[in-house]
N, C-alpha and C positions, 0 to 999 in steps of 0.2 A: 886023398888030396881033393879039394872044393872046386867044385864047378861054379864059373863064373857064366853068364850068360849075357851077352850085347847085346843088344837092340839099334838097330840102324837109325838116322836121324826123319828117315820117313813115317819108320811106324811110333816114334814118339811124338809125334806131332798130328798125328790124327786122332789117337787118344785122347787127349784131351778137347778137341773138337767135338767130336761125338758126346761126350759125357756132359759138356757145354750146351749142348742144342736139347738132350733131353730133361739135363734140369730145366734146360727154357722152356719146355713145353710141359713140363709137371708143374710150372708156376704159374703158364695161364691155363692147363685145366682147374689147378686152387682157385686161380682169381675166380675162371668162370660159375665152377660151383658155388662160391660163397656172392655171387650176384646173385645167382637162381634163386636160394635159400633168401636173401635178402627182400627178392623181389616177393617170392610167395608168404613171405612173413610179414609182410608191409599189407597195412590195411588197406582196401580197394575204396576210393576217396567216391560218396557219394552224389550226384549230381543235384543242386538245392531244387527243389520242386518250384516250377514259377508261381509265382502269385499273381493270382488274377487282378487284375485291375479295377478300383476301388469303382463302385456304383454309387452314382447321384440321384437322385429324385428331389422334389420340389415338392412341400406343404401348403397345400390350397387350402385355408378357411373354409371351413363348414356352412353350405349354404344350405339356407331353411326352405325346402323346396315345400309349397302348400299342395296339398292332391288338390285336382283339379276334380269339381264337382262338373260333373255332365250334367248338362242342360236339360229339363225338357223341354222337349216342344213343347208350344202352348198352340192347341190345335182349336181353332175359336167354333161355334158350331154355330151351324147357319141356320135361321127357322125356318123352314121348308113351310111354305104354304101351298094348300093343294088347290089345283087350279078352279078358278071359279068361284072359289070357296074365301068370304069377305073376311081379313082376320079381325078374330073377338077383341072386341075394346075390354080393357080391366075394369073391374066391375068398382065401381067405390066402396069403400070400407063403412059396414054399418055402424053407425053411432047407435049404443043404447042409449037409453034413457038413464042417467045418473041417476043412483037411487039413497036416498035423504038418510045423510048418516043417523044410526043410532044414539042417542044421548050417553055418555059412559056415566054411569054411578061411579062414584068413588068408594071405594072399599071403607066400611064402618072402622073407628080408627081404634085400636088395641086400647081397652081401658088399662086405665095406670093403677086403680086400685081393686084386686080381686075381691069375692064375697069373703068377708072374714078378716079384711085386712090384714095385717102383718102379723096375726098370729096364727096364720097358716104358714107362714116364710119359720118363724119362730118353730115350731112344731116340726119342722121339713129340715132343720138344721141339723145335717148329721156328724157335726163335730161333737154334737153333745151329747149322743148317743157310744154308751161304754162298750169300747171292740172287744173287751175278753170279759167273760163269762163270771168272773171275780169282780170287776168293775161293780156290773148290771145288779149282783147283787147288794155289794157297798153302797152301792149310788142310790138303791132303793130305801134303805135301812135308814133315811138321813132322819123320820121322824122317830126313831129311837130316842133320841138324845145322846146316843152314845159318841160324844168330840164331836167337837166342829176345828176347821180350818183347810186351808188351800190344799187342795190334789198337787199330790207330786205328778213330773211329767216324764214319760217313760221316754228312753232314750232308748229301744229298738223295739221292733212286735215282736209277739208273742214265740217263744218257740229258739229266738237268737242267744240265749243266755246259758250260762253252764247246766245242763241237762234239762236241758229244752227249758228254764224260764225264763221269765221275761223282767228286761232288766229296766232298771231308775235309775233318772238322774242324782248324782249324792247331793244331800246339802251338808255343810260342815254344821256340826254342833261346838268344836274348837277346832281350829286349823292348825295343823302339827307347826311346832316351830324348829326355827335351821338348827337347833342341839338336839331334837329328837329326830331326825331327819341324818343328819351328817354322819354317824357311825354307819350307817350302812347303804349310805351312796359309793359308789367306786368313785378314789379320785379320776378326776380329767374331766369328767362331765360336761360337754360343753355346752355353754351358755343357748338356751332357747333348745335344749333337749327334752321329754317328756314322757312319764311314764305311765300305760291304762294297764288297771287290774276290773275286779269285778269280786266282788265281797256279799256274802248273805249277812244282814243285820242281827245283831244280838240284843239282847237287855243292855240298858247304861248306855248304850248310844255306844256298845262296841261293834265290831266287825270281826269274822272269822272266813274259813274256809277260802279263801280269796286266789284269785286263778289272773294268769298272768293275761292282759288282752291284745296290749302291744306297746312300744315303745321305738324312740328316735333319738341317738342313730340305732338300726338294728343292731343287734349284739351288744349292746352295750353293757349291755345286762342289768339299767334302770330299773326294767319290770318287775325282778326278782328282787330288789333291794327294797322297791316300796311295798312286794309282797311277805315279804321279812319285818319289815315296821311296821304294816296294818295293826298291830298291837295295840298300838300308843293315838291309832287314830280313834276320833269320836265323831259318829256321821247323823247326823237326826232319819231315824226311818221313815220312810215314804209311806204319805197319807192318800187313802182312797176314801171316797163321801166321809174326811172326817177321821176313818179310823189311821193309827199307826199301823201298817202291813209289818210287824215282827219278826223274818225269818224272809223278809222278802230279799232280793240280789239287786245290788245297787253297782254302779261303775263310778270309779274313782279314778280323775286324771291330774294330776300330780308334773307342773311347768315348773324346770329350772329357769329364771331369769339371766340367774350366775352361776359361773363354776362354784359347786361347792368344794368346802375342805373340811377337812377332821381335824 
């Protein structure tokens, strides 16, 4: 048979009291914990550092201060005269005697014409004296009879020319024309370009061996084209006292006006 068991109406009523007050006090130890926690979690707020307060000063113009030069004294000196003793009068300045200028000669005056007149200037003239050793002899030879007519004129001394000769100015014997010319000009050529070779004379008034000397514009390759046609040129050899120099080196310069064409 089942046992029932009462409880009076005092001890039901304190039970629940009690169990009342301790949930109330487990809910402010939660509160108070989760302050703590909150509070020690929470950053500590830093205090702004004051600012000092802003500095003024004032900009003076630069004043040009001069140094000051120290004076000297100017200490005056006094002439002491010793007692009794009369002071010296200054003596007067002796006058010589002026003495009677010399008469000047005039320098005797450069005569204008020397003993020998002007065939000593003629004779003194050393244009006409032959610089290479090839001249002196040509130029002596003249009573040979071997040709007469003008000296060619060398366009550099001696020594500047392909293996060290020395080279002449060309004179045309026929001047190439723009058909024997045009096959081995390169088109574009422009106008006012120019090509220098340097060529040893032949028989027939030809030219061989011919070496390139310069040309404008650079690279154009001018130089080579008229050292390719020297074939068809005809140059008169250069004469020294008279003779044709044969085998001598002449320089040939060679002016476009205009563009040529093929």
């Amino acid at each position: 048979m089942a046992s029932t068991s009462y409880l009076s109406a005092s001890n039901r009523s304190r039970q629940p009291l009690w169990r009342r007050a301790r949930s109330f006090l487990l809910a402010i130890a939660a509160h108070v914990v989760v302050i703590l926690l909150l509070l020690r979690l929470a950053p500590t707020p830093t205090k702004p550092e004051p600012t000092p307060p802003p500095s003024s000063f004032r900009l003076l113009p630069d004043r040009e201060t001069k140094p000051e030069i120290p004076q000297r004294p100017v200490i005056e000196k006094a002439k002491k005269v010793a007692g009794g003793a009369s002071p010296r009068s200054p003596r007067p300045p002796s006058t010589a005697p002026a003495s009677d200028p010399r008469p000047v000669t005039p320098a005797p005056a450069f005569p204008k014409m020397l003993a020998g007149g002007m065939e000593l200037f003629d004779s003194a003239d050393i244009s006409k004296i032959p610089s290479h050793p090839g001249d002196r002899q040509a130029g002596g030879s003249d009573t040979d009879g071997a040709g007469a007519g003008k000296d060619s004129g060398s366009a550099y001394g001696p020594g500047e020319g392909p293996s060290g000769e020395r080279l002449y100015n060309a004179e045309w014997y026929t001047e190439p024309s723009h058909a024997e010319l045009a096959g081995y000009v390169p088109n574009g050529a422009p106008p006012g370009s120019w090509a220098l070779i340097a060529c040893r004379t032949a028989e027939n008034y030809r030219v061989e061996n011919c070496r390139s000397l310069g040309e404008s514009p650079v690279g154009s390759g001018l130089a080579r084209a008229m050292r390719q046609a020297a074939w068809q040129f005809r140059v008169l050899p250069p004469r020294v006292g008279g003779k044709k120099m044969i085998g001598a080196w002449v320089r040939i310069k060679i002016d476009f006006t205009s563009a040529p064409t093929k």
